[in-house]
KOLGU-4560 file (N, C-alpha, C; in nm, 3 decimals, padded with zeros to 5 digits):
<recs>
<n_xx: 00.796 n_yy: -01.476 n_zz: 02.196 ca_xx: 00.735 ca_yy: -01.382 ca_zz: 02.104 c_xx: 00.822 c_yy: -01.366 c_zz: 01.978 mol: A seq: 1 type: UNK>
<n_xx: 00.938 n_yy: -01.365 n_zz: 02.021 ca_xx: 01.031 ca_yy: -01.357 ca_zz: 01.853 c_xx: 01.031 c_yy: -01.478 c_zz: 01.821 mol: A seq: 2 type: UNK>
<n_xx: 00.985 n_yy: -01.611 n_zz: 01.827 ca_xx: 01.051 ca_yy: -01.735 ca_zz: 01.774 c_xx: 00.889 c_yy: -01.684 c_zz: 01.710 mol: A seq: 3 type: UNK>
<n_xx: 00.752 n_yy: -01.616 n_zz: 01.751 ca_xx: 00.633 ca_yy: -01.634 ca_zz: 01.698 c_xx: 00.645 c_yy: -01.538 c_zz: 01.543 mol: A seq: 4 type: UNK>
<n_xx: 00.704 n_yy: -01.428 n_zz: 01.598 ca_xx: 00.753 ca_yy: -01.312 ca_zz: 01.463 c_xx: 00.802 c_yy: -01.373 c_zz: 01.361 mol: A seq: 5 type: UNK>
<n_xx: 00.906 n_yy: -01.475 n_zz: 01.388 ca_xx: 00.990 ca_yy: -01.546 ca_zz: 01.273 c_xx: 00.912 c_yy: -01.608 c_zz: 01.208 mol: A seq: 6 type: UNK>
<n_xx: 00.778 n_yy: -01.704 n_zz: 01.286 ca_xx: 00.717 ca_yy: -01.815 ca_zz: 01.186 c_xx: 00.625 c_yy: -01.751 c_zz: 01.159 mol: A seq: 7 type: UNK>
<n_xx: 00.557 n_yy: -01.638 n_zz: 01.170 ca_xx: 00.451 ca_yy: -01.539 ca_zz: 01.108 c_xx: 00.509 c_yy: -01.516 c_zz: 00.994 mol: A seq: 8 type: UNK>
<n_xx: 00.645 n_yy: -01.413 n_zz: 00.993 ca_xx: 00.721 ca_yy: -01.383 ca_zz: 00.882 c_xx: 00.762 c_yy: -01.448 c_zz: 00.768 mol: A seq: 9 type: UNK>
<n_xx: 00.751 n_yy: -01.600 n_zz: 00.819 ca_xx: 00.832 ca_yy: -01.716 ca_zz: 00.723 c_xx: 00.697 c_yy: -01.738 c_zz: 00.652 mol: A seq: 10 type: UNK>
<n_xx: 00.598 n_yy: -01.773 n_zz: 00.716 ca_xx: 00.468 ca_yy: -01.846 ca_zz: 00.644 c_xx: 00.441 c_yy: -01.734 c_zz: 00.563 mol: A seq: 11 type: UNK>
<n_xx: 00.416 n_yy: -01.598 n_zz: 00.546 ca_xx: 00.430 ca_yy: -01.465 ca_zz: 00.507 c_xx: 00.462 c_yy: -01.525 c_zz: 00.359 mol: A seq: 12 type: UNK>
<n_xx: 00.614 n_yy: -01.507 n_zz: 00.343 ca_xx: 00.740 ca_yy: -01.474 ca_zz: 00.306 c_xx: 00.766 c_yy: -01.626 c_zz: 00.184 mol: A seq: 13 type: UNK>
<n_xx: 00.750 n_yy: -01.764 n_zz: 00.213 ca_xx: 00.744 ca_yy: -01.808 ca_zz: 00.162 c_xx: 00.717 c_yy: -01.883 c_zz: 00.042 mol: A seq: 14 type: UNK>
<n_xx: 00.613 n_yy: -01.827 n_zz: -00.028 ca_xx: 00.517 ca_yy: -01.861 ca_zz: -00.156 c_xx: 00.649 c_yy: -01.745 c_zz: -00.228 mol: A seq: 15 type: UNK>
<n_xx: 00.742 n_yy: -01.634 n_zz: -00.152 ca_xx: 00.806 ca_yy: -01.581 ca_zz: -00.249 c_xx: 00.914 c_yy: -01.663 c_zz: -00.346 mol: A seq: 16 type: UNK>
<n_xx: 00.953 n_yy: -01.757 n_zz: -00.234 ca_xx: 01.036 ca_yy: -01.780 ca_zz: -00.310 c_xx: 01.021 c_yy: -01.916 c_zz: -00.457 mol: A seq: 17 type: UNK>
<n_xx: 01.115 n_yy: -01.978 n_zz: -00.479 ca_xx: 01.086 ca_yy: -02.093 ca_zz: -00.629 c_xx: 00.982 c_yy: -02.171 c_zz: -00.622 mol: A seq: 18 type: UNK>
<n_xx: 00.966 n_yy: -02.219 n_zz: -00.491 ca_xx: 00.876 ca_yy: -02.278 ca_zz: -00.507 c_xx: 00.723 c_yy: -02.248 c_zz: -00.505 mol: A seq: 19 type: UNK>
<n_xx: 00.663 n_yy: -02.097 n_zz: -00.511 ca_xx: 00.522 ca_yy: -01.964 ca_zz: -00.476 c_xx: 00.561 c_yy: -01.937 c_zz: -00.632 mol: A seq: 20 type: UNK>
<n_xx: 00.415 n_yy: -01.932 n_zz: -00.640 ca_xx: 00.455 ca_yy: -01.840 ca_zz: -00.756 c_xx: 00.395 c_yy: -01.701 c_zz: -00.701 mol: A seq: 21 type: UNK>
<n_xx: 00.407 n_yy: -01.641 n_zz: -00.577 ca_xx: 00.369 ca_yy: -01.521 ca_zz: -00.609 c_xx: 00.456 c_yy: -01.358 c_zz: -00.599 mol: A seq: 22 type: UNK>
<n_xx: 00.579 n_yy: -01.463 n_zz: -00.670 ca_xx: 00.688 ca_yy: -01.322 ca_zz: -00.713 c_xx: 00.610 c_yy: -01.247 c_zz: -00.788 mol: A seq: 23 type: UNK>
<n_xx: 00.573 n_yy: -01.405 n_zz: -00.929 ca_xx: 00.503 ca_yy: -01.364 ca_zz: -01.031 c_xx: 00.382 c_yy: -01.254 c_zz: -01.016 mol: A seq: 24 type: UNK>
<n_xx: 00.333 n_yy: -01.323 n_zz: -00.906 ca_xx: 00.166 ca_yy: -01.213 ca_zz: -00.923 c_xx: 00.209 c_yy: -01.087 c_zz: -00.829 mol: A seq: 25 type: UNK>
<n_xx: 00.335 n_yy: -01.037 n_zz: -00.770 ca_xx: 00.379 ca_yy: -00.916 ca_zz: -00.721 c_xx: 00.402 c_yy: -00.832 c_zz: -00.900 mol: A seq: 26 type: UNK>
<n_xx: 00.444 n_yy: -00.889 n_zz: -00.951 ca_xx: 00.524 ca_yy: -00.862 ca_zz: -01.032 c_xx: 00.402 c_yy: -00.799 c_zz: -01.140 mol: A seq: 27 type: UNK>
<n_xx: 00.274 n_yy: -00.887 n_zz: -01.159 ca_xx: 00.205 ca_yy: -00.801 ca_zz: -01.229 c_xx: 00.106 c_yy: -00.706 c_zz: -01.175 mol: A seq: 28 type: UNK>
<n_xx: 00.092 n_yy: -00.746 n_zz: -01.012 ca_xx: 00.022 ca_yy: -00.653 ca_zz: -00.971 c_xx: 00.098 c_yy: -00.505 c_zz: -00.974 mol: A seq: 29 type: UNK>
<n_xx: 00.252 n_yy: -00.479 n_zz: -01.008 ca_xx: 00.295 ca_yy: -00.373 ca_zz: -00.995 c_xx: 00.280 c_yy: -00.303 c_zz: -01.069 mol: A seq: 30 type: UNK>
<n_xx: 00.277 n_yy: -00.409 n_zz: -01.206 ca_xx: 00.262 ca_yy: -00.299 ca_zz: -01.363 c_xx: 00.087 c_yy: -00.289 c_zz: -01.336 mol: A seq: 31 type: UNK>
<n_xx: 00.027 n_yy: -00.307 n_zz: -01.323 ca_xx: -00.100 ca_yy: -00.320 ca_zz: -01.314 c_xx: -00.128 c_yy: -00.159 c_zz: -01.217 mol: A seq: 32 type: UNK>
<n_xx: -00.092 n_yy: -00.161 n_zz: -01.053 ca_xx: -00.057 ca_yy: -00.063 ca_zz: -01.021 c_xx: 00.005 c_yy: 00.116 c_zz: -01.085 mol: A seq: 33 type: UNK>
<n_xx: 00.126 n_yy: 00.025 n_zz: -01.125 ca_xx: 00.178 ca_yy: 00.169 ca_zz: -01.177 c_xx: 00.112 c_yy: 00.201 c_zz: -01.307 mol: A seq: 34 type: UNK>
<n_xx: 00.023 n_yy: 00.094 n_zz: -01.404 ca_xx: -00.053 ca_yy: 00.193 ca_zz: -01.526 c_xx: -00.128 c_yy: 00.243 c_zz: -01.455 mol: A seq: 35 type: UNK>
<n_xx: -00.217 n_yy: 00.227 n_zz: -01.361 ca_xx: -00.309 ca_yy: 00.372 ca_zz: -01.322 c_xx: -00.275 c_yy: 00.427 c_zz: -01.258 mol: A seq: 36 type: UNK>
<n_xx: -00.123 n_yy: 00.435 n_zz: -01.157 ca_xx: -00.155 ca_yy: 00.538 ca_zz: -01.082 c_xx: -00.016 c_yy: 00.648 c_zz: -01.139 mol: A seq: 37 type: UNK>
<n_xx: 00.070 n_yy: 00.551 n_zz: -01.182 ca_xx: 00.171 ca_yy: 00.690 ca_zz: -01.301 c_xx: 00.186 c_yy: 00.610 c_zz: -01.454 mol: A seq: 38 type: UNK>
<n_xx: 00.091 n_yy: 00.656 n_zz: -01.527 ca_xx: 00.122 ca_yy: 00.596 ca_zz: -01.666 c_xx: 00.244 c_yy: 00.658 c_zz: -01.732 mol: A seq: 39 type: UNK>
<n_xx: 00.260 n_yy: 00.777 n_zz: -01.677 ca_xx: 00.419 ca_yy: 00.810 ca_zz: -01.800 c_xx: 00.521 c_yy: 00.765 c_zz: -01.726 mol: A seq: 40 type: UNK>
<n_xx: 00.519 n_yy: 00.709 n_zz: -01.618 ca_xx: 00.671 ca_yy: 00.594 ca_zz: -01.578 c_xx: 00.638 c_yy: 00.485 c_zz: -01.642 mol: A seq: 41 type: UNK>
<n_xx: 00.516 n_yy: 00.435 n_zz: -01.630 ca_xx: 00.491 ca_yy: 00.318 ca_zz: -01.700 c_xx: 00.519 c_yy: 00.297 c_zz: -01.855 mol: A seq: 42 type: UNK>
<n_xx: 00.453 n_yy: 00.395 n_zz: -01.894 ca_xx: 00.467 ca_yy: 00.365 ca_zz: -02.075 c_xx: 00.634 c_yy: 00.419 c_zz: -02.084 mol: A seq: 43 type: UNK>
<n_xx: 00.721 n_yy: 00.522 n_zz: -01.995 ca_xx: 00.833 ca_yy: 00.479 ca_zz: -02.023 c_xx: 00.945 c_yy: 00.368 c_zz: -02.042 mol: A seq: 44 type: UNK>
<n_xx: 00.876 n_yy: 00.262 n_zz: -01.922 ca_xx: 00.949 ca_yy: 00.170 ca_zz: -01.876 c_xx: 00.886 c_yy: 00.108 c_zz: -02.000 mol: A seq: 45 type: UNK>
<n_xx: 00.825 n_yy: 00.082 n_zz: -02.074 ca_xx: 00.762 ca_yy: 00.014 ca_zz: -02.140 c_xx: 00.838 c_yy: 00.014 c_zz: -02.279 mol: A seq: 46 type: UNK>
<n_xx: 00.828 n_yy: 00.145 n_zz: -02.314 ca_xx: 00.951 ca_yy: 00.194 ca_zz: -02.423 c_xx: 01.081 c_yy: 00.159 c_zz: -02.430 mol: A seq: 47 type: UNK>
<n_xx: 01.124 n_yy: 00.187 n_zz: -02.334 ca_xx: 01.294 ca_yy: 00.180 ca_zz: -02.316 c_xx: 01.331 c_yy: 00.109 c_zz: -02.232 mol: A seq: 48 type: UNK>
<n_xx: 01.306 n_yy: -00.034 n_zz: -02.270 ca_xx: 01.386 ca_yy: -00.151 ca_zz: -02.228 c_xx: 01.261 c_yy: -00.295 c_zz: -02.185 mol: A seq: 49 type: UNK>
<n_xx: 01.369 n_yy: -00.384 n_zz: -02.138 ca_xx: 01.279 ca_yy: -00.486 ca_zz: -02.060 c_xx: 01.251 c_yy: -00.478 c_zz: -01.925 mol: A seq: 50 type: UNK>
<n_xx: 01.220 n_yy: -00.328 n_zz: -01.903 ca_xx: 01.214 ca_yy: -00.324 ca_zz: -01.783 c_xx: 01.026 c_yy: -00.329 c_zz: -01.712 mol: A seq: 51 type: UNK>
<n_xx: 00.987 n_yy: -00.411 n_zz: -01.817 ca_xx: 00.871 ca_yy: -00.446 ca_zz: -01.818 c_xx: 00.800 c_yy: -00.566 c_zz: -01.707 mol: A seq: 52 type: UNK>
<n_xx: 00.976 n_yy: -00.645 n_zz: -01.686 ca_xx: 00.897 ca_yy: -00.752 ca_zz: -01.601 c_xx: 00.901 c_yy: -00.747 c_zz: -01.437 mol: A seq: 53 type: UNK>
<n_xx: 00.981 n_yy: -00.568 n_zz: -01.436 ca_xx: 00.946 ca_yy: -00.536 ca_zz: -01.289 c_xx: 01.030 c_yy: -00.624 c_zz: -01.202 mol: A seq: 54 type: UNK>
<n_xx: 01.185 n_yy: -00.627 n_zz: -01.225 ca_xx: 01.268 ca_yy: -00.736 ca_zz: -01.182 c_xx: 01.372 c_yy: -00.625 c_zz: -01.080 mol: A seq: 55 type: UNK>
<n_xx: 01.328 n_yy: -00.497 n_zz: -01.059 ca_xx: 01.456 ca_yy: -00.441 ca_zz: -00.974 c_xx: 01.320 c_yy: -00.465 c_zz: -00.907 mol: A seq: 56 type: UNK>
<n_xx: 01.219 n_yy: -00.492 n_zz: -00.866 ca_xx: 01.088 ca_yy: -00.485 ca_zz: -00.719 c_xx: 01.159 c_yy: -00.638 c_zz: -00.685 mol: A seq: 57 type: UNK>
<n_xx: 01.208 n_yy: -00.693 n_zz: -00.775 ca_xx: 01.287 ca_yy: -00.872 ca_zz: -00.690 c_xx: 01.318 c_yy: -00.866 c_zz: -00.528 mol: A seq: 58 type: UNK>
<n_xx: 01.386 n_yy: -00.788 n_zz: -00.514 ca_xx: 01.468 ca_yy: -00.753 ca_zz: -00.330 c_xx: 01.401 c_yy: -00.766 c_zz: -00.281 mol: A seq: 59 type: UNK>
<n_xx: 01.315 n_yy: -00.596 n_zz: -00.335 ca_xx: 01.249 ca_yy: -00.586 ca_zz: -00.194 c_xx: 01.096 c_yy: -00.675 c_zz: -00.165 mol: A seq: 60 type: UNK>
<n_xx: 01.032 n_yy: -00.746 n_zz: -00.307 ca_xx: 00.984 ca_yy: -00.839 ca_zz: -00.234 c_xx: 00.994 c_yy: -00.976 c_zz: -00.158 mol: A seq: 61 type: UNK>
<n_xx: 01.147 n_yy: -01.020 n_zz: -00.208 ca_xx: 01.198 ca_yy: -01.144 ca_zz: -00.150 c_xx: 01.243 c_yy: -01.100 c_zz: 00.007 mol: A seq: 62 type: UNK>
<n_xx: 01.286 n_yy: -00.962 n_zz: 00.014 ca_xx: 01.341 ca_yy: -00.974 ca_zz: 00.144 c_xx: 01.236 c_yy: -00.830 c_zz: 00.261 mol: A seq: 63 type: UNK>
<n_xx: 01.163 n_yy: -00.874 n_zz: 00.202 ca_xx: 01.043 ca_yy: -00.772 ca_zz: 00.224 c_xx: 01.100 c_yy: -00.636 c_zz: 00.269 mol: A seq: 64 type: UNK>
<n_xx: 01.198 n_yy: -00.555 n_zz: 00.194 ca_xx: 01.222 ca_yy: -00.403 ca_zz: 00.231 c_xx: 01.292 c_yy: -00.382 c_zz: 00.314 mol: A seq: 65 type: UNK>
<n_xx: 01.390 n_yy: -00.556 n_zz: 00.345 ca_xx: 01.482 ca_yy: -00.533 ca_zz: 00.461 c_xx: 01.565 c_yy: -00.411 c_zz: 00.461 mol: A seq: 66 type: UNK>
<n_xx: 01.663 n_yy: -00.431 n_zz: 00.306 ca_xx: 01.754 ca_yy: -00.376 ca_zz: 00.278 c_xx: 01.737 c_yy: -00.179 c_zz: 00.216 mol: A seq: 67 type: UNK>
<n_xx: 01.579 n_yy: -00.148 n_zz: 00.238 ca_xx: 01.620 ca_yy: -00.048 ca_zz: 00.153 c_xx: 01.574 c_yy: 00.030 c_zz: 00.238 mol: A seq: 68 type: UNK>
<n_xx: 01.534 n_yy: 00.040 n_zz: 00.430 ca_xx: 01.513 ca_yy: 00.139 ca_zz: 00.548 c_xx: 01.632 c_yy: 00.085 c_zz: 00.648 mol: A seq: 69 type: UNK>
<n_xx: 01.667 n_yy: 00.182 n_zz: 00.723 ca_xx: 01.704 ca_yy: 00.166 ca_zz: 00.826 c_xx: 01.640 c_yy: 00.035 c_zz: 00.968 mol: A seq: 70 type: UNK>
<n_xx: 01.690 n_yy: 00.017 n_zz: 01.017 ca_xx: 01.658 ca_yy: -00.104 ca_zz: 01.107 c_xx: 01.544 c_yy: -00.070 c_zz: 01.198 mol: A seq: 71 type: UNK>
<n_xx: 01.551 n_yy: 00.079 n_zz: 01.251 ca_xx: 01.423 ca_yy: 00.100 ca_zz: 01.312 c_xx: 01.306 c_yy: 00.149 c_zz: 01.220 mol: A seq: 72 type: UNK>
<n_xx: 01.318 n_yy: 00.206 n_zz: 01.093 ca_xx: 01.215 ca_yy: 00.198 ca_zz: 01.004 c_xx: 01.147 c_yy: 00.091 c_zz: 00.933 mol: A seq: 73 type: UNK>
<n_xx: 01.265 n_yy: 00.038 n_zz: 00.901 ca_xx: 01.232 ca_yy: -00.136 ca_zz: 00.855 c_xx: 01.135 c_yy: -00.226 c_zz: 01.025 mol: A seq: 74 type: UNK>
<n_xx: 01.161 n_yy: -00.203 n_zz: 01.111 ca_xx: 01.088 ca_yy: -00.246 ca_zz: 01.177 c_xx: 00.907 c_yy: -00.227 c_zz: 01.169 mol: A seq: 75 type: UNK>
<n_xx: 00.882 n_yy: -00.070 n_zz: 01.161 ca_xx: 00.794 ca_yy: -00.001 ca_zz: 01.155 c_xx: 00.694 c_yy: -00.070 c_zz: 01.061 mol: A seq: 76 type: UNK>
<n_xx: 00.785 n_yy: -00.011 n_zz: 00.927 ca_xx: 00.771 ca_yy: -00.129 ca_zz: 00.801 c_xx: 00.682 c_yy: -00.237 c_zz: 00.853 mol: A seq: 77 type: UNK>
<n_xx: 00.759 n_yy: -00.339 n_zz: 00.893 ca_xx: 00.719 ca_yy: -00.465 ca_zz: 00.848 c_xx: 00.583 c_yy: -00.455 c_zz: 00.988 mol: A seq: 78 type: UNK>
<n_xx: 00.587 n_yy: -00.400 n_zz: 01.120 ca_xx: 00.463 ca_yy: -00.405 ca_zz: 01.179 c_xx: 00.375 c_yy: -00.286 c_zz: 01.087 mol: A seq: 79 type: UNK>
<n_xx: 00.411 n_yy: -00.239 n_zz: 01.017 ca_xx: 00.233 ca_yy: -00.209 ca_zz: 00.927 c_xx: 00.230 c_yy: -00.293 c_zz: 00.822 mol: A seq: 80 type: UNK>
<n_xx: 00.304 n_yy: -00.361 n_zz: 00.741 ca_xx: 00.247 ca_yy: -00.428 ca_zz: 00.650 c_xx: 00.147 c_yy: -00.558 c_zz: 00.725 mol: A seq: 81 type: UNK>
<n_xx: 00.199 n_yy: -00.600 n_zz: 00.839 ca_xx: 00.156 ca_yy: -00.724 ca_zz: 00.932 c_xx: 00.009 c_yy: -00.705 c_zz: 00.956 mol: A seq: 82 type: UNK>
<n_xx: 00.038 n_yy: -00.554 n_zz: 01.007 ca_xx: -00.137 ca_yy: -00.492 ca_zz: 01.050 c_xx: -00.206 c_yy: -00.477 c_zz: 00.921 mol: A seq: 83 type: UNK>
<n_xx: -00.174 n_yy: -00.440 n_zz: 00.835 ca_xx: -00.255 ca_yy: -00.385 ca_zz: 00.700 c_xx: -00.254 c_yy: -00.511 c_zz: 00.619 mol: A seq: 84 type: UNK>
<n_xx: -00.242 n_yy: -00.636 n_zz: 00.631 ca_xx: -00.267 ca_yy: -00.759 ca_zz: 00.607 c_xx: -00.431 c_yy: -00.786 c_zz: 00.696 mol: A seq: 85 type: UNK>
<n_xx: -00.433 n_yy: -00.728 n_zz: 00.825 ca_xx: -00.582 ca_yy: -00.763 ca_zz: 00.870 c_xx: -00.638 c_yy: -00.641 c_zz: 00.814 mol: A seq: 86 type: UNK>
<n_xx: -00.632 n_yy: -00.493 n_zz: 00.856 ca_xx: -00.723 ca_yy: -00.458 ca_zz: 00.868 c_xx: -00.767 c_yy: -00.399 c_zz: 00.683 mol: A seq: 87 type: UNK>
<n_xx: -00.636 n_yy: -00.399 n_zz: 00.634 ca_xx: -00.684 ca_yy: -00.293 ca_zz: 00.537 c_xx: -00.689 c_yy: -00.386 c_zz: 00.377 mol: A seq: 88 type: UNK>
<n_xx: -00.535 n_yy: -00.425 n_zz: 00.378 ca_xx: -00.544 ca_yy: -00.521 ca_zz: 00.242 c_xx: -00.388 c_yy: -00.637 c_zz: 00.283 mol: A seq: 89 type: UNK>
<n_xx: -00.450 n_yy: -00.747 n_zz: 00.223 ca_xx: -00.303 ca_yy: -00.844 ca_zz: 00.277 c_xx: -00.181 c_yy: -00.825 c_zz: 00.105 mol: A seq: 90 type: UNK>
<n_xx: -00.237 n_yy: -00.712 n_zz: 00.060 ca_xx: -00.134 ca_yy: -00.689 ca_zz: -00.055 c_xx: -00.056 c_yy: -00.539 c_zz: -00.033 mol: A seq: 91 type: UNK>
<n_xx: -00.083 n_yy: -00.480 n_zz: 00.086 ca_xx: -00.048 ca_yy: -00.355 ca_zz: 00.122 c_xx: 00.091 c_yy: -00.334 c_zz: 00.120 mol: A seq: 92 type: UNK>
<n_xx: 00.196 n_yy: -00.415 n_zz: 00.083 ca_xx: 00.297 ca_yy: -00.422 ca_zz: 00.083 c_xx: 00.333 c_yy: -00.319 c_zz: -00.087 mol: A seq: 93 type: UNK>
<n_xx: 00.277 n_yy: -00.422 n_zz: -00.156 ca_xx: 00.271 ca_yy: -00.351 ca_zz: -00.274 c_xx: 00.239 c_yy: -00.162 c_zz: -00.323 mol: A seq: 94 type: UNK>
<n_xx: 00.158 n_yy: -00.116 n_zz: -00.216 ca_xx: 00.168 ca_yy: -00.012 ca_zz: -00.219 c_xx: 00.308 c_yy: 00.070 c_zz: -00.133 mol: A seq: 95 type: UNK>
<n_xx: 00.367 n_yy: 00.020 n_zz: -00.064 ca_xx: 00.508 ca_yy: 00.059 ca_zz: -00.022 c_xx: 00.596 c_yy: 00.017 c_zz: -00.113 mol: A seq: 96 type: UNK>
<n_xx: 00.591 n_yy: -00.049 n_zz: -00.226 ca_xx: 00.688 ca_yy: -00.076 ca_zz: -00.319 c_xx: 00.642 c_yy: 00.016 c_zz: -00.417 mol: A seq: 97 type: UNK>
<n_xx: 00.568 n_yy: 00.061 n_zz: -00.417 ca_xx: 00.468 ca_yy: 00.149 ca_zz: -00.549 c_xx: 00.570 c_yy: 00.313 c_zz: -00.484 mol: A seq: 98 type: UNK>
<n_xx: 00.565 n_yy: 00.292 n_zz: -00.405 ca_xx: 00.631 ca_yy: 00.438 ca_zz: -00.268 c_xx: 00.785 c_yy: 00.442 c_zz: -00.340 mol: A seq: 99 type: UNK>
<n_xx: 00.829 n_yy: 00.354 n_zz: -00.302 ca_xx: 00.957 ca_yy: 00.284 ca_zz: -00.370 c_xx: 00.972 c_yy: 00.339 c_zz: -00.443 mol: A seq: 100 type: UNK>
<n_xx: 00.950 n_yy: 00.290 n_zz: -00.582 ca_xx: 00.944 ca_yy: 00.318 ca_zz: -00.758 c_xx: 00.879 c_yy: 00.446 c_zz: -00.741 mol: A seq: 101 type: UNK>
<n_xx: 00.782 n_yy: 00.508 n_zz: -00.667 ca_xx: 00.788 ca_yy: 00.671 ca_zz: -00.723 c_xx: 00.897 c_yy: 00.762 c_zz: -00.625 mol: A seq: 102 type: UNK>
<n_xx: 00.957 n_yy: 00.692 n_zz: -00.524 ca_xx: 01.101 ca_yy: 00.784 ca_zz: -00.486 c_xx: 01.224 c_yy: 00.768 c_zz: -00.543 mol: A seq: 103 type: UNK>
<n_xx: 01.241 n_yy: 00.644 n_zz: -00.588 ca_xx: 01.374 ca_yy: 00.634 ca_zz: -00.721 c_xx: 01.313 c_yy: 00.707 c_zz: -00.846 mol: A seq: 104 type: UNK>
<n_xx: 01.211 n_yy: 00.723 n_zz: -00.883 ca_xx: 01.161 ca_yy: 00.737 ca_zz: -01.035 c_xx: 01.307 c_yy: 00.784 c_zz: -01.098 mol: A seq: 105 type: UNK>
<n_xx: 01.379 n_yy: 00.859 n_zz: -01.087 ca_xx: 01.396 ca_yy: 00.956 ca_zz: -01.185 c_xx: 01.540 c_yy: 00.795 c_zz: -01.178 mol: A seq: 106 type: UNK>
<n_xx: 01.602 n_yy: 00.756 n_zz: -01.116 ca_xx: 01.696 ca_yy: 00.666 ca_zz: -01.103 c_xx: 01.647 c_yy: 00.539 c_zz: -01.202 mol: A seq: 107 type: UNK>
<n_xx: 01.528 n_yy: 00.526 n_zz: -01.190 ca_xx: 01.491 ca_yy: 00.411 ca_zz: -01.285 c_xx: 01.463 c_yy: 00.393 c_zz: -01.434 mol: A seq: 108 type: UNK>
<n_xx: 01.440 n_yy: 00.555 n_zz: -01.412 ca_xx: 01.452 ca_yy: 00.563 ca_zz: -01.574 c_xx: 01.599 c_yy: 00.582 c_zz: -01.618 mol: A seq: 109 type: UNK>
</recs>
């Protein structure tokens, strides 16, 4: 069962890296995200700096949120993004990074 977790996770996980381009399409689905659902972080980030291309979300989508829960939350984590890939949306990740960026907010600006 864990050698099955690993190659679920990898096939997952892979298009992230150089050779996927879908850092890229994390990357605009976030600004895309955050203009409607907080436009004054957005048009801040927009203002004051290049922080436009959404490059501190890099981590946690390369290492899918290993590093930023605890080991038994990060577990939790990654079995709902797994489930919310069938039942709800296979981009549901993105809304836990959206979670992310509005619990640092005030750090990111």
């Amino acid at each position: 069962i864990v050698y099955n977790c690993f190659q679920f996770l990898m096939k997952r996980m892979i298009e992230n890296f150089p050779t996927g381009d879908q850092m890229d399409h994390n990357f605009a689905n976030m600004r895309a995200l955050m203009q409607v659902l907080d436009q004054s972080l957005y048009d801040t980030i927009q203002m004051n700096g290049d922080f436009s291309h959404f490059y501190f979300c890099y981590r946690w989508f390369l290492l899918d949120f290993k590093r930023e829960f605890c080991y038994s939350s990060m577990y939790r984590v990654w079995e709902t993004i797994w489930a919310a890939s069938h039942v709800a949306s296979p981009q549901f990740y993105l809304f836990i990074a959206l979670g992310l960026v509005e619990t640092y907010r005030d750090i990111i600006i």
